[in-house]
Every structure is written in C-alpha cells, then in structure tokens.
Backbone as numpy.savetxt, mean C-alpha at the origin, in Angstrom:
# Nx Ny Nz CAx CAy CAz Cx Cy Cz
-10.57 -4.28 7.97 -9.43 -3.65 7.38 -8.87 -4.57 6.31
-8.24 -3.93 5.35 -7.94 -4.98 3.93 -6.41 -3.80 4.00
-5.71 -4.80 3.82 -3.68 -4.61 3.64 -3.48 -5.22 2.39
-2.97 -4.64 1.49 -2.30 -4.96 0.24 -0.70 -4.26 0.00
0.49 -4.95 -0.41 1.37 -4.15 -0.66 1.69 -4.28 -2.35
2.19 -3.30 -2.67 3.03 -3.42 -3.97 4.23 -2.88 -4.09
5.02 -3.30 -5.14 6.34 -2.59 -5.52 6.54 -3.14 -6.74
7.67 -2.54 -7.45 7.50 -2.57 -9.03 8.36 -4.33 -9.23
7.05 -4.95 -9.09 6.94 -6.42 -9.96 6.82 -7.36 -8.35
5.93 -6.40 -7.75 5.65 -7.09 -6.47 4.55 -7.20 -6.05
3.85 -7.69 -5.38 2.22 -7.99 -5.12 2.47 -8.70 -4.38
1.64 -8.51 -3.05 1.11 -9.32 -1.45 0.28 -9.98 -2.32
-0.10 -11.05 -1.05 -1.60 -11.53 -1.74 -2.27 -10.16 0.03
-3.74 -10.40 -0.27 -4.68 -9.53 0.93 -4.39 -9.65 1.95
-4.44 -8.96 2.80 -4.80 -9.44 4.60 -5.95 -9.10 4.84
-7.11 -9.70 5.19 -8.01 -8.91 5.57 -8.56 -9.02 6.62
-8.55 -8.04 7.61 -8.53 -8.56 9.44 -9.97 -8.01 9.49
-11.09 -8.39 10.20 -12.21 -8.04 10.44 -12.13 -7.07 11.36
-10.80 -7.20 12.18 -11.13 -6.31 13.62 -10.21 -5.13 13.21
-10.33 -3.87 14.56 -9.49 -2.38 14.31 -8.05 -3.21 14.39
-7.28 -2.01 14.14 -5.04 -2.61 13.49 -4.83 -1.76 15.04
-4.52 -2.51 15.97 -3.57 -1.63 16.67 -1.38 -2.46 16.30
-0.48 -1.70 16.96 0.77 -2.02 16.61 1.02 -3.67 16.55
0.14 -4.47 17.49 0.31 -5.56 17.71 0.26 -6.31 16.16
-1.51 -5.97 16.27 -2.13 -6.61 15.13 -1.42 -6.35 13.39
-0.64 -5.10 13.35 -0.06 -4.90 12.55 1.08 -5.06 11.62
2.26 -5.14 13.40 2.95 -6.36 13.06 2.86 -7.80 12.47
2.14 -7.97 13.31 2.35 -9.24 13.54 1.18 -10.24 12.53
-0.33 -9.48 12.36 -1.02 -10.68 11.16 -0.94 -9.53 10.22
-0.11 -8.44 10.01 -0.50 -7.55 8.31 1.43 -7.95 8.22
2.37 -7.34 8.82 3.76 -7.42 7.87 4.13 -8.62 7.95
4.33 -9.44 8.86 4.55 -10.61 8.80 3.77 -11.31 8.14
2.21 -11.96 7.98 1.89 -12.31 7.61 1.86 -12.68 5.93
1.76 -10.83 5.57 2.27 -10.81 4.19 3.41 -11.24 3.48
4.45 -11.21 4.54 5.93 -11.76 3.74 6.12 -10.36 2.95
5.96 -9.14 3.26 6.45 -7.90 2.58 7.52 -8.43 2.61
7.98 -8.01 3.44 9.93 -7.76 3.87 10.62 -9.11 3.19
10.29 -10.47 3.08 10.72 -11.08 2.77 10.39 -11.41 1.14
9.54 -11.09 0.41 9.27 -10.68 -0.59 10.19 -9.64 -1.21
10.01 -8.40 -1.06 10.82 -7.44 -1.04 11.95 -7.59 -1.25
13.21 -8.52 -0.26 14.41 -8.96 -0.06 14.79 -9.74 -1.09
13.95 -10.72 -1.51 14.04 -11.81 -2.94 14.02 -10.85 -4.29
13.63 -9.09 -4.07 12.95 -9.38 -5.76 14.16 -8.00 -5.60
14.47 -6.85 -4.46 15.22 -5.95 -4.80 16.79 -6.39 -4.06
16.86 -7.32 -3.18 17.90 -7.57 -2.44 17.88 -6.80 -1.02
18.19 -7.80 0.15 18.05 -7.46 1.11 18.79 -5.66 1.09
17.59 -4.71 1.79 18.12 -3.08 2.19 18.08 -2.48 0.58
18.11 -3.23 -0.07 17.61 -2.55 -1.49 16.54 -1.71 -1.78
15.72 -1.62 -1.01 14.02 -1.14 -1.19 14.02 -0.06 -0.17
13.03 0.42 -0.34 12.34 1.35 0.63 10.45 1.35 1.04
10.16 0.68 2.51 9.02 0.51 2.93 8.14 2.10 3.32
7.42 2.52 2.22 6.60 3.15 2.14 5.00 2.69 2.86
4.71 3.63 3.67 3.48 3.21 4.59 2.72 4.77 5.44
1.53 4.88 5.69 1.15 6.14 5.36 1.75 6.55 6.94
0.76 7.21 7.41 1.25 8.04 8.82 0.29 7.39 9.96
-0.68 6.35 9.43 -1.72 5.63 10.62 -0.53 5.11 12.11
-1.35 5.55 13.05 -0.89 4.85 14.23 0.06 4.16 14.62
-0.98 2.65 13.78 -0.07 1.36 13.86 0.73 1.46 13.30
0.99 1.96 12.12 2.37 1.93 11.26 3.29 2.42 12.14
3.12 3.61 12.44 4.69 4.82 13.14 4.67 5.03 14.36
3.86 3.43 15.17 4.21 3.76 16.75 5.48 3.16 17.05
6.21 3.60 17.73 7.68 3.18 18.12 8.00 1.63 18.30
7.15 0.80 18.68 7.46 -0.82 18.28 7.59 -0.98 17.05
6.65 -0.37 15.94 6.21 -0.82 14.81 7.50 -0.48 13.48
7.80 1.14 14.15 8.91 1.30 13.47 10.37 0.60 13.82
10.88 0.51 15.18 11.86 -0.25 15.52 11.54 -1.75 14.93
10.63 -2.38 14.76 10.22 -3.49 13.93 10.88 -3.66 12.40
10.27 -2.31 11.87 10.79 -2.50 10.54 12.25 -1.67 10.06
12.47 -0.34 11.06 13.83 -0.10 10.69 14.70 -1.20 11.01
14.71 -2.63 11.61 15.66 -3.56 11.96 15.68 -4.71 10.55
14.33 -3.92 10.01 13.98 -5.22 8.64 14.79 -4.57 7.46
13.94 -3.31 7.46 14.31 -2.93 5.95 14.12 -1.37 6.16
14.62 -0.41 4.84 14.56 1.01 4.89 13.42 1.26 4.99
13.07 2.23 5.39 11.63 2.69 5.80 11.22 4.78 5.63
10.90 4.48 4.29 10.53 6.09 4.25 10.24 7.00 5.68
10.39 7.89 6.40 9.81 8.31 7.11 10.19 9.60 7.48
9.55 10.23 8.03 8.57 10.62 7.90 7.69 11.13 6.78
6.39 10.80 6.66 5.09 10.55 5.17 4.41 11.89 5.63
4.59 12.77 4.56 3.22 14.05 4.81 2.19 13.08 5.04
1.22 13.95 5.93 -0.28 13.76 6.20 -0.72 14.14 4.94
-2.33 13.31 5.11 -3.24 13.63 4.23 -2.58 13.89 2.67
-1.66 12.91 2.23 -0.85 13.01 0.65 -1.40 11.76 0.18
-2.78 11.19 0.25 -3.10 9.86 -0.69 -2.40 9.80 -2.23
-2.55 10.73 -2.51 -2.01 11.12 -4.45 -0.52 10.83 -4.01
0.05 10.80 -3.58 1.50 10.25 -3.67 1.58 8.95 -3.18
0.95 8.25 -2.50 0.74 7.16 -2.14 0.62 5.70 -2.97
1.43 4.86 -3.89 1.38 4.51 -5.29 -0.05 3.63 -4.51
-0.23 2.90 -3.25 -1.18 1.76 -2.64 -2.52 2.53 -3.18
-2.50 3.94 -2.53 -3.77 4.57 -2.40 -4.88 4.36 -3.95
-3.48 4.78 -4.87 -3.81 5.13 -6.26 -4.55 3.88 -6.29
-3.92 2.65 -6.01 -4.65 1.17 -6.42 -6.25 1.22 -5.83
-5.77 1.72 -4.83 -7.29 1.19 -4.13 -8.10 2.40 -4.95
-7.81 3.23 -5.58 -8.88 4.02 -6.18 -9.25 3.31 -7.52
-8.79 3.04 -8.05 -8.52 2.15 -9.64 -9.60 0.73 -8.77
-9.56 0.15 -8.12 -10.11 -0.92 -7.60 -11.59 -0.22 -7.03
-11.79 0.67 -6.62 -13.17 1.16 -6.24 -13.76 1.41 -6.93
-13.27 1.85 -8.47 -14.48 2.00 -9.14 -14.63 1.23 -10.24
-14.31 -0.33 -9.72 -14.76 -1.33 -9.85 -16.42 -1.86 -9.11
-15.89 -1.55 -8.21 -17.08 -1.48 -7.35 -18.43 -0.13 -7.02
-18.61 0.16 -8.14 -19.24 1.37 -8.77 -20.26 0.74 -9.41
-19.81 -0.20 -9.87 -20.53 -1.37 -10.98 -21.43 -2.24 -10.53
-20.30 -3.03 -9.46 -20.52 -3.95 -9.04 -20.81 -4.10 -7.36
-22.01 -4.22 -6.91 -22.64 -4.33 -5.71 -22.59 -5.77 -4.98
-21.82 -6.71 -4.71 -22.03 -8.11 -3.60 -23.16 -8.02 -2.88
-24.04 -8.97 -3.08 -24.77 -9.03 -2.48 -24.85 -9.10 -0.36
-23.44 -9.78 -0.16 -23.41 -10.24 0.86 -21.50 -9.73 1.08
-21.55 -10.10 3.03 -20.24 -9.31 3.00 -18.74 -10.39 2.58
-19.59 -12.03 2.38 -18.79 -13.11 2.15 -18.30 -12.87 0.29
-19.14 -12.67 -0.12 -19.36 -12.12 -1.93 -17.89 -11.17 -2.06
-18.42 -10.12 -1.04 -17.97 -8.54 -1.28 -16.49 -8.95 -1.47
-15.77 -9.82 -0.21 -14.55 -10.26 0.31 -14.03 -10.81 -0.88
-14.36 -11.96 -1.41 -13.85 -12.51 -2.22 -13.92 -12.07 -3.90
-14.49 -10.65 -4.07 -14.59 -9.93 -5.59 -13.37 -9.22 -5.10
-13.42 -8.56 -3.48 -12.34 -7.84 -3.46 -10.57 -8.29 -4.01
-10.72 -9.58 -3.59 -9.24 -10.68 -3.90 -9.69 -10.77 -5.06
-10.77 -11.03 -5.69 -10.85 -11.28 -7.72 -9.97 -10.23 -7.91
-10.35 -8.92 -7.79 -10.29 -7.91 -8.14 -8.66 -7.69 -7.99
-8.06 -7.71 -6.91 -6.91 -7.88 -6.01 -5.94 -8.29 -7.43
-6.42 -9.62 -7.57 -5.09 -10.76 -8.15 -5.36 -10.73 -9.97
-6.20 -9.97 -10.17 -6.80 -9.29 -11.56 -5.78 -8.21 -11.94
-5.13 -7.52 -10.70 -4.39 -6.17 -11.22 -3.10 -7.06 -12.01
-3.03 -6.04 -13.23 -1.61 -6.54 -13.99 -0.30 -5.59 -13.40
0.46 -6.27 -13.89 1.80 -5.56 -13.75 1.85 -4.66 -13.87
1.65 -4.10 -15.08 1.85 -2.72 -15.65 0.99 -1.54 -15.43
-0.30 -1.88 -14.31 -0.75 -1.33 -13.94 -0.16 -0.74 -12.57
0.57 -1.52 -11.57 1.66 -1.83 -10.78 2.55 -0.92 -10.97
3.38 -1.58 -12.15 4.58 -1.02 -12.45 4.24 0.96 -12.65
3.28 1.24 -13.53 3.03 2.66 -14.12 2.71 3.55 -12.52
2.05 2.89 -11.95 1.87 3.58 -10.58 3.14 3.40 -9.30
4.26 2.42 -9.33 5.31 2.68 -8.95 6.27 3.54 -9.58
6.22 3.73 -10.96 7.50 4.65 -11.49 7.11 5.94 -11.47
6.02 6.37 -11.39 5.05 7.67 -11.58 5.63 8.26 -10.35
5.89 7.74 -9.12 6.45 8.09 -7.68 7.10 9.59 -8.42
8.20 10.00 -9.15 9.39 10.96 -8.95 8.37 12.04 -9.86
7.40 11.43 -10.63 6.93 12.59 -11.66 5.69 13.23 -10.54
5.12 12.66 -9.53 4.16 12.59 -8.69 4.54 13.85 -7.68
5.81 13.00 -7.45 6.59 14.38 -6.18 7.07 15.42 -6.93
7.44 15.48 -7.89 7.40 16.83 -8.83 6.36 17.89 -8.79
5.53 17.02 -8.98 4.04 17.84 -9.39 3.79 18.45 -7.74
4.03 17.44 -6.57 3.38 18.21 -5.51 4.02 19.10 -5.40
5.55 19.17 -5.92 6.80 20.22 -5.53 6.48 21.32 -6.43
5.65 21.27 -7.74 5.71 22.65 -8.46 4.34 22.91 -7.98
2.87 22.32 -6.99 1.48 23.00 -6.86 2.14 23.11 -5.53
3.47 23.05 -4.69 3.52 24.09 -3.73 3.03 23.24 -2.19
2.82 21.20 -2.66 1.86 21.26 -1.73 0.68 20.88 -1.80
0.20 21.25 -2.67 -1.43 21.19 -3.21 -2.00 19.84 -3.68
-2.73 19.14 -3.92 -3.40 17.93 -4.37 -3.17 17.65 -5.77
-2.84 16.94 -6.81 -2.68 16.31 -7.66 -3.46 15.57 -7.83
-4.31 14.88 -7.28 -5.25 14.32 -7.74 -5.94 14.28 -8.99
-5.95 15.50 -9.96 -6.43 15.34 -11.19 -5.66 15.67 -12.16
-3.89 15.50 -11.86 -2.86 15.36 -12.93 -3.03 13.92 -13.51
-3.82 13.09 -12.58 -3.04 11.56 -12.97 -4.53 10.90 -13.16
C-alpha cells in the first residue's frame, strides 16, 4: 500500500507499508507517521482545513474517525466509488501514466521511481487539482451523479 497526502501547498513525503491497512496500521504508521495533521495545522492553522479521505475501512472505522475528528475537520461522509472528485486519486492517475513508459525492473527500482516520481510533482500541479474541488462538484451536480472523468 503507498499513502500520499496533498493540500494546496502541501505534500506528505510516501508511506509505503508492504502489508494490508487495517484501523491500527492506519492510524498509527500512515496519519501519524505522515505528520498530515501536523503539517496541515502549520500551513492552514490548527481546524482550518478539512481531512478528505475516501470511504476504505480503515479510514471510517469508528477508532479511526474518533482519531481524527479529535485532530482536525474531517469531510464525512465521501460518496462511494467518486475517484474523479478525489483531488489524491487525480494524482495517482497523472503519476500512472508515468509508468506506462516506464517499467522497473525490480520491486526495489519500482519503490523508489515511485518517490522520484512522488517528490517530482510541482505545486501547481497540486495546487490546479486542489482548487478544481468546487468546479469538480459542480460538474457531478449538473451529470446528476454521473462520472466526470473526461471533463478534466
């Protein structure tokens, strides 16, 4: 599993856990580890932000959320199956077809093009896929619902 966060002029560095995320593991080596919340707190001011995170398990099992509603605001409840609104998702698509190109030979290679790749993204690539958020939910609000995927 590979954890990345963003927000507009924010960047994790990776987490990348070899094993499955249950609530434990999620807490504790993906949000903590990352310094989201404390990141976050430095760049919008503590409760300034809002923690966007999809609908997986680990995220919205009742430790995980009492975890972070005690940290910081926390979108919730996230339609299912809405990757296109998702600003993370968008990244990891922009980053895959990077890897369209480019094949690692090995899974030690693969790991560390993934972090090239990772700490390669600019700002404004960042930034355009965080502000896009209100024009994004527009679009799902006028297709009713429907996928966006090939507005953007």
């Amino acid at each position: 599993m590979i954890w990345g966060g963003i927000g507009y002029r924010l960047q994790t560095d990776l987490i990348i856990n070899g094993s499955s995320v249950d609530t434990e593991t999620y807490i504790h080596d993906i949000i903590r580890k990352s310094k989201i919340i404390k990141k976050a707190n430095e760049q919008y001011g503590e409760w300034g932000w809002i923690f966007q995170q999809d609908g997986a398990r680990p995220h919205t099992s009742k430790k995980s959320m009492n975890y972070l509603q005690y940290r910081c605001n926390v979108l919730s409840p996230w339609p299912p199956n809405s990757p296109d609104l998702n600003p993370i998702e968008n990244l990891w698509s922009i980053m895959d077809k990077h890897f369209k190109n480019v094949q690692p030979s090995n899974e030690e290679k693969f790991i560390l093009e993934i972090i090239r790749v990772w700490e390669g993204i600019t700002w404004e690539i960042i930034e355009n896929l965080v502000t896009s958020m209100t024009k994004r939910i527009d679009l799902v609000i006028d297709q009713e619902g429907q996928s966006i995927n090939g507005f953007f």
